[in-house]
Kinemage of the C-alpha trace (Angstrom):
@kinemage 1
@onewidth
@group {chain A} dominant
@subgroup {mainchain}
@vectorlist {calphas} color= white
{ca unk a 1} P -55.847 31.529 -31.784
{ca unk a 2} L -58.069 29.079 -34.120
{ca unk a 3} L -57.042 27.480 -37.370
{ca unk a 4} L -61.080 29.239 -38.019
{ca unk a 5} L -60.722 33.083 -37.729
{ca unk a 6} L -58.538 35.214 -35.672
{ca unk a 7} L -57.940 38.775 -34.533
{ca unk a 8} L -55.036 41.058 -34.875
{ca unk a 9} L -55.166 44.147 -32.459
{ca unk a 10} L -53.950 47.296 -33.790
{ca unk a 11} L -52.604 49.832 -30.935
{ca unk a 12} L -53.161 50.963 -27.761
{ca unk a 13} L -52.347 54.725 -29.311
{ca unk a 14} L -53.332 56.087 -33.033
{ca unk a 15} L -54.492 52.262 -33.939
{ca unk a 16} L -56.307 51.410 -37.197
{ca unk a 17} L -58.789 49.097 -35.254
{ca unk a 18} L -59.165 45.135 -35.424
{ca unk a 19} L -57.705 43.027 -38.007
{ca unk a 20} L -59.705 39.584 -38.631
{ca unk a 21} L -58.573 36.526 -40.499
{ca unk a 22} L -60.697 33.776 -41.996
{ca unk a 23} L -59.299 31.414 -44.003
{ca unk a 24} L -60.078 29.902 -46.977
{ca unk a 25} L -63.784 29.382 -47.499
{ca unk a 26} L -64.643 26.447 -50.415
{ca unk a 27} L -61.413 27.033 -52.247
{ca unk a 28} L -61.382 30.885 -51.986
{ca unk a 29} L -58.388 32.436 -50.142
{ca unk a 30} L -58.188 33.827 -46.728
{ca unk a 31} L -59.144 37.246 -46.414
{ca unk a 32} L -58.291 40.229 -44.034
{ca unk a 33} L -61.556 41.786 -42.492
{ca unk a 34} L -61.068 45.336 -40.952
{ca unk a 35} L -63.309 46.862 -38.069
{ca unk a 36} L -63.039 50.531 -37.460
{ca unk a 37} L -64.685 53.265 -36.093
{ca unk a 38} L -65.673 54.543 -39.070
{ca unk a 39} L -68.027 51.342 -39.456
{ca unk a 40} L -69.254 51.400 -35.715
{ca unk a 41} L -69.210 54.642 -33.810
{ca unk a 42} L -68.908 53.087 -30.887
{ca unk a 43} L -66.002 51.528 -31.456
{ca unk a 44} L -62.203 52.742 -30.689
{ca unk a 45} L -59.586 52.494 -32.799
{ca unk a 46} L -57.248 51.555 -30.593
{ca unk a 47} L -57.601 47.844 -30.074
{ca unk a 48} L -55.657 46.677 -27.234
{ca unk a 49} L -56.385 42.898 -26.655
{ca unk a 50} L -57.564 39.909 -28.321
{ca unk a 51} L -58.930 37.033 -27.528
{ca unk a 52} L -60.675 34.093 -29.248
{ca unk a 53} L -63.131 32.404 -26.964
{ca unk a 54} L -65.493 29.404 -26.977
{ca unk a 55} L -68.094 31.174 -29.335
{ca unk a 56} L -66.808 34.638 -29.281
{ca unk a 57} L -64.224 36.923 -30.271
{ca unk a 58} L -63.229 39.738 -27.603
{ca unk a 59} L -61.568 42.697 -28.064
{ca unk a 60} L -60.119 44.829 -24.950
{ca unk a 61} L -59.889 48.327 -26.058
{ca unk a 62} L -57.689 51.529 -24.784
{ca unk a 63} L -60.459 53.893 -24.047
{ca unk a 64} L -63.689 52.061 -25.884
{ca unk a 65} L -64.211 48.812 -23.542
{ca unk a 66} L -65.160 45.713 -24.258
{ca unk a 67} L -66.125 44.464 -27.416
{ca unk a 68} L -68.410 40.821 -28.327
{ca unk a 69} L -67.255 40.090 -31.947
{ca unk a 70} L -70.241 36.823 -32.889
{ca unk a 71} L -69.402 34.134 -36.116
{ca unk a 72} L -71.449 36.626 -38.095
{ca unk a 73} L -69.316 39.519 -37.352
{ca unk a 74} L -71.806 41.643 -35.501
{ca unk a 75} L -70.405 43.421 -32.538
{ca unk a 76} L -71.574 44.271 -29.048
{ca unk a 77} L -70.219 47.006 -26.745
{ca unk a 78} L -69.417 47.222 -23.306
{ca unk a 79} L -68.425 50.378 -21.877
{ca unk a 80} L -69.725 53.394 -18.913
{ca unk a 81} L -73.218 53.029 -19.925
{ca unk a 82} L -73.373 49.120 -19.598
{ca unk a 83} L -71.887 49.812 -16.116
{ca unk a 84} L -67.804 49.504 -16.606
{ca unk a 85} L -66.269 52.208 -15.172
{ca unk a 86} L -63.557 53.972 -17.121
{ca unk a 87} L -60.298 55.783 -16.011
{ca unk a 88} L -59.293 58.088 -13.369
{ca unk a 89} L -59.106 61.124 -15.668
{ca unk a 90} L -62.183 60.755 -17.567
{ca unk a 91} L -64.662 57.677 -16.305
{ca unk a 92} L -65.822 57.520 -19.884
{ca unk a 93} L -62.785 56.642 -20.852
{ca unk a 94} L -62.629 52.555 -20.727
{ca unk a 95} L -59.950 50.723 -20.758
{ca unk a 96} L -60.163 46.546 -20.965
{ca unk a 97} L -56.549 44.899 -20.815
{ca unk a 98} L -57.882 41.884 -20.865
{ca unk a 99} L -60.482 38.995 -21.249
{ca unk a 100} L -60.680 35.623 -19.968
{ca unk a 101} L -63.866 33.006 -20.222
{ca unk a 102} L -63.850 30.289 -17.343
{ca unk a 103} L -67.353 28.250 -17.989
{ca unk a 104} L -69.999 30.739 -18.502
{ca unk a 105} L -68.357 33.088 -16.888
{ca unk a 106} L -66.666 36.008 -18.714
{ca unk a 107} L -63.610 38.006 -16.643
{ca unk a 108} L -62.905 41.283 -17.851
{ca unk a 109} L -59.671 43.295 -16.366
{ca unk a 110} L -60.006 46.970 -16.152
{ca unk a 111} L -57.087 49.358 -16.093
{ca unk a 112} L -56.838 52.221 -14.083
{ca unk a 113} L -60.791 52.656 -12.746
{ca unk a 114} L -61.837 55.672 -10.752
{ca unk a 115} L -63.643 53.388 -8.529
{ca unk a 116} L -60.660 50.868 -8.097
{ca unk a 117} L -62.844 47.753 -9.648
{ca unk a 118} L -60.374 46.609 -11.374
{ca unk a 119} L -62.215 42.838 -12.390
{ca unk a 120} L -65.616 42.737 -13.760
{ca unk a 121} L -67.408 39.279 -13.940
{ca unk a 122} L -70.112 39.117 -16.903
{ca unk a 123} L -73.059 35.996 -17.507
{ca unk a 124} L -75.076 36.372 -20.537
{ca unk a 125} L -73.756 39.599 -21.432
{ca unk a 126} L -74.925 41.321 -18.033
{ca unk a 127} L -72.527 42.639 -15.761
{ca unk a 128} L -72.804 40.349 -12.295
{ca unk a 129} L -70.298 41.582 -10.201
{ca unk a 130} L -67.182 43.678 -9.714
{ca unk a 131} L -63.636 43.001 -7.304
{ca unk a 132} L -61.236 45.389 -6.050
{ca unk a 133} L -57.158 44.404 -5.499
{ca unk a 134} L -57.746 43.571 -1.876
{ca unk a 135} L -53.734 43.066 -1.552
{ca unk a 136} L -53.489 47.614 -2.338
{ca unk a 137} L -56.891 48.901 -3.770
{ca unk a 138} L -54.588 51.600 -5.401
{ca unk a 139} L -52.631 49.036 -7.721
{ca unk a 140} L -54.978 49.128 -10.244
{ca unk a 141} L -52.919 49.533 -13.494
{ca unk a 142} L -52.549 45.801 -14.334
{ca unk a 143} L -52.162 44.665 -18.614
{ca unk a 144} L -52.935 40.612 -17.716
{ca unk a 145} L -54.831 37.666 -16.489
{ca unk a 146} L -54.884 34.695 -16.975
{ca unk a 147} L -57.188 31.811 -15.265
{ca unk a 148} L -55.307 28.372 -13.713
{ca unk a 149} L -56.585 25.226 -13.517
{ca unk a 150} L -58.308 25.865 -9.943
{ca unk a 151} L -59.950 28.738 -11.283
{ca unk a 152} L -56.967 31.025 -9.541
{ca unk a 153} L -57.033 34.613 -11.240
{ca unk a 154} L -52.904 35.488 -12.250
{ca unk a 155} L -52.742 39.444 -12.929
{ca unk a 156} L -49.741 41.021 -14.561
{ca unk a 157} L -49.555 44.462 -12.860
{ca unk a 158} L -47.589 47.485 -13.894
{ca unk a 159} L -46.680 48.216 -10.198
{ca unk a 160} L -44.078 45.209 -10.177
{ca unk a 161} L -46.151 42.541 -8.936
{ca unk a 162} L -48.065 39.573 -9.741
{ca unk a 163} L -50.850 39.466 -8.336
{ca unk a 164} L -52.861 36.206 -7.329
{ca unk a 165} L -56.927 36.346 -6.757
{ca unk a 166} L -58.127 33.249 -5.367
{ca unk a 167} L -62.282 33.146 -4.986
{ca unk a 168} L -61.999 29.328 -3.475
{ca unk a 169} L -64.972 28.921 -5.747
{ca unk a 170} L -67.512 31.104 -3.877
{ca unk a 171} L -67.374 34.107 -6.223
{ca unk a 172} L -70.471 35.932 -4.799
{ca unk a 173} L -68.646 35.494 -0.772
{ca unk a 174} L -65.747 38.132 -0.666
{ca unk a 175} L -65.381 36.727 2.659
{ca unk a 176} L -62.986 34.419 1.788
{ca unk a 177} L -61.541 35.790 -0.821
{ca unk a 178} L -57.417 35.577 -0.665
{ca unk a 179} L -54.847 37.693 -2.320
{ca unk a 180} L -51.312 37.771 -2.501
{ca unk a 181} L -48.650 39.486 -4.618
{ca unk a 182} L -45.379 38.143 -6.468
{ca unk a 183} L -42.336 40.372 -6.861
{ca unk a 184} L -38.637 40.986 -7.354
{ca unk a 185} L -38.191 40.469 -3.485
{ca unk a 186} L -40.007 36.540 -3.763
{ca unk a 187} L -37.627 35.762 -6.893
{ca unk a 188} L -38.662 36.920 -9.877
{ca unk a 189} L -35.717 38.313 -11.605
{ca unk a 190} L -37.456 41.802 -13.001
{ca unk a 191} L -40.764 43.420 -13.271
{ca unk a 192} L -43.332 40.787 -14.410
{ca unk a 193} L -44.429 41.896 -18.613
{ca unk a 194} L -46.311 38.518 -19.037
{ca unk a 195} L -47.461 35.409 -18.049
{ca unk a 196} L -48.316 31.965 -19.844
{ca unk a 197} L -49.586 28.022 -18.447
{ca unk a 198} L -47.604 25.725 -20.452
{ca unk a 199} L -48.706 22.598 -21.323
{ca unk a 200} L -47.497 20.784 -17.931
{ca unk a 201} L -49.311 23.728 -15.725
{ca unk a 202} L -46.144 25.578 -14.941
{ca unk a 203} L -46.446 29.328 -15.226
{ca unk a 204} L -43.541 30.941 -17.205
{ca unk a 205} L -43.422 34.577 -16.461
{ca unk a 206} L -41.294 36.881 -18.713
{ca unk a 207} L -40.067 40.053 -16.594
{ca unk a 208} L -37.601 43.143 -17.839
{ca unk a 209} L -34.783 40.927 -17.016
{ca unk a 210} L -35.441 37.387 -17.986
{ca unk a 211} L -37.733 34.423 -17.698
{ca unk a 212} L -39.091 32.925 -14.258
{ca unk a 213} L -41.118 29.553 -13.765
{ca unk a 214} L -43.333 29.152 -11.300
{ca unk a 215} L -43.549 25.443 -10.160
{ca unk a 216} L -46.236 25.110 -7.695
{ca unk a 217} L -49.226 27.220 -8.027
{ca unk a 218} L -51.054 26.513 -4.686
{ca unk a 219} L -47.936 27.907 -2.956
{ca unk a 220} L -46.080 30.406 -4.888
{ca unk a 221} L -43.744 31.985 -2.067
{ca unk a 222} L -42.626 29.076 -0.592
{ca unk a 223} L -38.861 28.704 -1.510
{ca unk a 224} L -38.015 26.506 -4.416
{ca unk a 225} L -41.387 27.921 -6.562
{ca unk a 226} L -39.893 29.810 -8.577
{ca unk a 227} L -37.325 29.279 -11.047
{ca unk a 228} L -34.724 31.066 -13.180
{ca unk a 229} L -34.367 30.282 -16.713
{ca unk a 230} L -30.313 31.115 -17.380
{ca unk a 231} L -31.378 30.834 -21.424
{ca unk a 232} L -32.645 34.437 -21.494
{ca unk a 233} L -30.826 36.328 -18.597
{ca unk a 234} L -31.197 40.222 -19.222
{ca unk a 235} L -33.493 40.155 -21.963
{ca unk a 236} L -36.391 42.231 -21.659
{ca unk a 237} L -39.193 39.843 -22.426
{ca unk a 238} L -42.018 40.508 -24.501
{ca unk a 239} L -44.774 37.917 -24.761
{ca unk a 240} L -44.625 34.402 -24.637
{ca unk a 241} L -46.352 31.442 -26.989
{ca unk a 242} L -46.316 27.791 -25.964
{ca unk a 243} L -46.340 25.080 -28.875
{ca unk a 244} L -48.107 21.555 -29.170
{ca unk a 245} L -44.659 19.893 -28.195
{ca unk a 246} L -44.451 22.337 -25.114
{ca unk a 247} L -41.704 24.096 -26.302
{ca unk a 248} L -41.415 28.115 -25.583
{ca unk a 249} L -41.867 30.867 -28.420
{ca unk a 250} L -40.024 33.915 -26.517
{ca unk a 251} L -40.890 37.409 -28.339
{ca unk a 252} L -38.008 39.985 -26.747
{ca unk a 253} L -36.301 43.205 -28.382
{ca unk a 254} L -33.835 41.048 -30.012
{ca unk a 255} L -36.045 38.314 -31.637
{ca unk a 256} L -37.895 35.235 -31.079
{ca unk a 257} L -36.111 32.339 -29.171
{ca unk a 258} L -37.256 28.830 -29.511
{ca unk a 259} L -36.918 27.081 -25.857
{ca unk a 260} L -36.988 23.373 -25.055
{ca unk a 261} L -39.730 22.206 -22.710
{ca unk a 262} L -37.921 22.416 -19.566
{ca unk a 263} L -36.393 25.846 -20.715
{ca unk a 264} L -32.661 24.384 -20.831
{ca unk a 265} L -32.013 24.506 -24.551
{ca unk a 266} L -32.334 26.868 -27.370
{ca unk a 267} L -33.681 25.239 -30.269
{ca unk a 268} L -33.434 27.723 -32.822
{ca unk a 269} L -33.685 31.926 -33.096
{ca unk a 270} L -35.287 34.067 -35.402
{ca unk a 271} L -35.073 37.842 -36.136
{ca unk a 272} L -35.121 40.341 -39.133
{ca unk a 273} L -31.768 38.955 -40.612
{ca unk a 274} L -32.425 35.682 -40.448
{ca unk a 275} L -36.162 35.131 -40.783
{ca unk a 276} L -39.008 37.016 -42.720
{ca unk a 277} L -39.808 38.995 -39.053
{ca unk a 278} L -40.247 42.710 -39.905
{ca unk a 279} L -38.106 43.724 -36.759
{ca unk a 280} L -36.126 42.682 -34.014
{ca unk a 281} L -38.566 44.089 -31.384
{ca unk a 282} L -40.962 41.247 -31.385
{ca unk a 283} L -43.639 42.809 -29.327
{ca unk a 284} L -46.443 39.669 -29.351
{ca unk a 285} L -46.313 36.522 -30.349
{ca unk a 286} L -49.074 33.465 -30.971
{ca unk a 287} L -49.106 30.096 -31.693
{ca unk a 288} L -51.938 28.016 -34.322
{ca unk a 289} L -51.912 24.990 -32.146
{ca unk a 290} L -54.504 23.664 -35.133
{ca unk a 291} L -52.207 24.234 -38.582
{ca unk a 292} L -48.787 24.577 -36.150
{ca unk a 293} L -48.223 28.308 -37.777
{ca unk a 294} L -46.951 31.091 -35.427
{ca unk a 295} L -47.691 34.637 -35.612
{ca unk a 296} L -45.145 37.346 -34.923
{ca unk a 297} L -46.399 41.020 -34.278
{ca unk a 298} L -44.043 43.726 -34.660
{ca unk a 299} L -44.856 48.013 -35.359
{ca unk a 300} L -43.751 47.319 -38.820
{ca unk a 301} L -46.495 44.842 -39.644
{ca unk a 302} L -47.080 40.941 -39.045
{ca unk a 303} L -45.395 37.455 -40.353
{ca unk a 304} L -46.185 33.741 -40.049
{ca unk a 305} L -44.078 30.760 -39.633
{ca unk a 306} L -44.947 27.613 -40.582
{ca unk a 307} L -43.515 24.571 -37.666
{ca unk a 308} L -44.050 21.124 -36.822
{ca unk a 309} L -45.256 22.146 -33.344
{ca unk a 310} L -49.081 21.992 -34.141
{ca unk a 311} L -50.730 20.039 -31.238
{ca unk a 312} L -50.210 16.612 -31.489
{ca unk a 313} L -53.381 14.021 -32.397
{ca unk a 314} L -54.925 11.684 -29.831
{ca unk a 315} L -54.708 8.979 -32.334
{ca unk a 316} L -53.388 8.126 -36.004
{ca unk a 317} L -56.361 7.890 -37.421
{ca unk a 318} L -56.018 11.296 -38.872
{ca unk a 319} L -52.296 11.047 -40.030
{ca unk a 320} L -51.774 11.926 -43.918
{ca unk a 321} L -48.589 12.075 -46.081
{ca unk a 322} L -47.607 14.624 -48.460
{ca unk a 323} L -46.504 15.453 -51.092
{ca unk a 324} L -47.640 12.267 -52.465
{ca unk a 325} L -45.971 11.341 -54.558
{ca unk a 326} L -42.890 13.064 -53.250
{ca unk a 327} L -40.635 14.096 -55.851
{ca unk a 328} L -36.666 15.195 -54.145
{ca unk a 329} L -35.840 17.626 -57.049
{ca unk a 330} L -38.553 19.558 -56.978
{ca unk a 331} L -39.744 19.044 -53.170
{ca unk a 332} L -38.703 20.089 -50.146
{ca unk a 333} L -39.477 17.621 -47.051
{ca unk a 334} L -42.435 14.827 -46.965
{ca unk a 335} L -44.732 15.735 -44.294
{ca unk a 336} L -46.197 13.365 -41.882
{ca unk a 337} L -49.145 15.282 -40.245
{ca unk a 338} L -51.421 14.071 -37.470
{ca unk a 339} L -48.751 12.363 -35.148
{ca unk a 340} L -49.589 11.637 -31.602
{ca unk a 341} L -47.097 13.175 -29.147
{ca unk a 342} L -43.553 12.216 -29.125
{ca unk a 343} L -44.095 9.819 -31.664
{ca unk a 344} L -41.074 8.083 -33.785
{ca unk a 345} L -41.403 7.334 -37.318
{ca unk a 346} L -39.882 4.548 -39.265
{ca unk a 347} L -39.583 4.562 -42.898
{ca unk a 348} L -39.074 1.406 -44.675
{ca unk a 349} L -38.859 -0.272 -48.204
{ca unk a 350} L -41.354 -2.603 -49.363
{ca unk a 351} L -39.665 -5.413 -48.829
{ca unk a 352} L -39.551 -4.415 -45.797
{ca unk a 353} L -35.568 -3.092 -45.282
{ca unk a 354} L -35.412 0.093 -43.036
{ca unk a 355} L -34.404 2.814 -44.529
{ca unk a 356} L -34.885 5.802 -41.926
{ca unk a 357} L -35.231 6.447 -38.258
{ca unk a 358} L -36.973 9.856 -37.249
{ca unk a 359} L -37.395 10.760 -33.547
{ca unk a 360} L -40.026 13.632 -34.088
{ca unk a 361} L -40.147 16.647 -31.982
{ca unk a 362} L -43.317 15.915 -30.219
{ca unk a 363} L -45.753 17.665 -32.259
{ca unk a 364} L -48.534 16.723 -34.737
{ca unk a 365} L -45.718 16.753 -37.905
{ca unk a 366} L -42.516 14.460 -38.560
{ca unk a 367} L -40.536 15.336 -41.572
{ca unk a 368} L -38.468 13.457 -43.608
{ca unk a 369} L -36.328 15.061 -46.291
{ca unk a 370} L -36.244 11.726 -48.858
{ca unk a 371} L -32.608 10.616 -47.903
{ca unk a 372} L -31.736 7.336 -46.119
{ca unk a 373} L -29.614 7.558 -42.918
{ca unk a 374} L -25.948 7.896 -45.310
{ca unk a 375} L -27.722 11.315 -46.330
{ca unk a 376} L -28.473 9.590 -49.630
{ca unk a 377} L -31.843 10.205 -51.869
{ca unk a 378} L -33.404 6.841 -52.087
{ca unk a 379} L -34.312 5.483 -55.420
{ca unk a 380} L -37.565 5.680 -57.270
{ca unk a 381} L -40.639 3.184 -55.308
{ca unk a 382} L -43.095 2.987 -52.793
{ca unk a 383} L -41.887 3.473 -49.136
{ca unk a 384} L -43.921 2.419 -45.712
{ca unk a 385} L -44.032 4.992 -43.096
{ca unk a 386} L -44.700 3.685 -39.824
{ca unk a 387} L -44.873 6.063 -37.199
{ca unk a 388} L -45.885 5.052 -33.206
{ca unk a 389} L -46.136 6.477 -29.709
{ca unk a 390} L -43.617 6.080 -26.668
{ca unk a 391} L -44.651 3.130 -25.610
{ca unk a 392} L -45.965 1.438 -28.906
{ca unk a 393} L -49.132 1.358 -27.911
{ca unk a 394} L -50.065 2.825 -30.742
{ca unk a 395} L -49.130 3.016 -34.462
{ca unk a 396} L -50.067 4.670 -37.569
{ca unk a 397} L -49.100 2.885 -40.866
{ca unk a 398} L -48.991 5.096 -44.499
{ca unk a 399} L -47.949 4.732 -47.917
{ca unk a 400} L -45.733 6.894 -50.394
{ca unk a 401} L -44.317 6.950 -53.984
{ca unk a 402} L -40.383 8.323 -54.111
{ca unk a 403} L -40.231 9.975 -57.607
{ca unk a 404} L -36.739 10.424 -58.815
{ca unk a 405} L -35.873 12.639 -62.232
């Protein structure tokens, strides 16, 4: 997702289309844009997949293909007559679990084809070639890919497996094409449901029984690749979201779970009792690495959370502070935004006595709630906010007025 405009599928089954955000637009609010098939014949209803690309917006539908969404909201259509073939049952019938651009290159998963090609590859909006599952042609009903570093295709696959499609960069040579396949029996503790790179190039997988990482990509099987998380034994795992400080967002049937980095801690839970999520059954999850907000989808409708895990700055040239002034009665924290990673922030008087410590959680935002480290308010003035990186290399310096009632 993109702090500019983003998409909301609706269902794979009796779905009300595509839901599209864009936000505020010279001091007008946000607004909801919905794309049905009443306003495109050729669209279906039930919107399966979203995903925001370099310039595009595409949606994988259950039974319609491929839709282009453009910035001016005109959509193209990719289905059996532009050459993707569709279902077993009925080869009209098109159904695109997924999307994934790599360069110019556009990689489209297809679920369940009659003719077993289950990866298109698309240039310029032509269809350029096609690829089979060389590891079992017939385990073709696969929901997910995603695209490594080394260009390395990851598929989620309803038969159990992971697979792994690696083209060693000659896409147009099946010769040397390699495939292998991840399971139960290599490690993973259930059925793979979905797969995310975090921010180090680990892949977590969720499965129906937990959470996995997989260390080294080159070599999956070899012993020691794959990890268990202990957090999140037994939980059937829905979708996973990775923040700007690397921490996981874990969507299960019994709420979202915040993990540390390495996976070890829980930082913090959220479910319908506790947080403004409509249900318990988180079933997708996604992360505004831009404003630091994160999405939670559920069948009873969608809710945001606003976190300090937006995607840290390069620099401090961007940092602000607000409220500003900040007044305690009336206001709740005093936001730093536009921190570098891992950055600490020191708040002092201006005479120059400290006042504050904060070690930030890595992300773009510190807060600081007003109080000095005895938990005490601090009186009425102007406070320096000095916040720099790891290895104070670099620093960002600010100004704010304390307004006390």
């Amino acid at each position: 997702m993109q702090t500019e405009t983003f998409g909301v599928a609706s269902s794979k089954f009796l779905g009300k289309g595509l839901y599209r955000f864009q936000p505020e637009v010279s001091g007008s609010e946000g607004r909801w844009k919905n794309f049905t098939k009443e306003q495109f014949s050729r669209m279906s209803n039930d919107c399966y997949r979203v995903r925001i690309g370099k310039n595009y917006v595409w949606v994988g539908t259950w039974g319609g293909g491929l839709i282009k969404i453009d910035k001016n909201d005109s959509l193209k259509f990719f289905s059996k007559n532009e050459g993707i073939m569709g279902v077993t049952e009925d080869t009209n019938f098109v159904v695109i679990t997924d999307i994934a651009e790599q360069g110019d290159l556009v990689w489209i998963l297809n679920y369940k084809p009659r003719n077993a090609n289950i990866i298109y590859l698309m240039r310029n909006d032509s269809l350029i070639y096609s690829f089979v599952n060389a590891y079992n042609p017939s385990y073709y009903l696969n929901t997910q890919l995603e695209i490594d570093e080394k260009g390395k295709k990851w598929i989620v696959s309803e038969h159990g497996y992971i697979f792994v499609f690696d083209d060693n960069g000659t896409i147009f040579d099946k010769s040397d094409d390699k495939w292998i396949a991840i399971s139960r029996a290599d490690g993973l503790n259930g059925n793979p449901t979905v797969i995310k790179f975090d921010n180090r190039g680990d892949l977590w997988v969720g499965t129906t029984y937990g959470l996995n990482i997989i260390v080294d990509l080159d070599e999956p099987l070899k012993a020691g690749s794959i990890r268990s998380v202990f957090a999140l034994r037994d939980f059937y795992i829905n979708d996973i979201a990775i923040d700007g400080a690397n921490n996981k967002w874990v969507a299960t049937k019994n709420g979202v779970w915040v993990l540390s980095p390495d996976g070890t801690n829980v930082i913090a839970q959220y479910d319908a009792s506790n947080s403004p999520i409509l249900s318990d059954d988180v079933k997708s999850i996604a992360f505004d690495l831009n404003s630091g907000v994160v999405y939670f989808g559920t069948e009873k409708g969608m809710t945001s959370l606003k976190t300090e895990f937006g995607k840290p700055a390069e620099n401090f040239t961007t940092m602000k502070i607000y409220p500003n002034p900040f007044h305690p009665e009336k206001d709740l924290n005093v936001v730093i935004d536009g921190l570098v990673a891992n950055s600490t922030i020191k708040i002092f008087t201006i005479s120059g006595d400290l006042v504050k410590t904060i070690i930030t959680p890595g992300g773009k935002t510190g807060i600081w709630d007003g109080k000095n480290e005895k938990g005490q308010y601090v009186p009425t003035g102007i406070y320096i906010i000095i916040a720099y990186n790891e290895d104070g290399t670099q620093v960002g310096i600010g100004k704010i007025a304390i307004l006390r009632d």
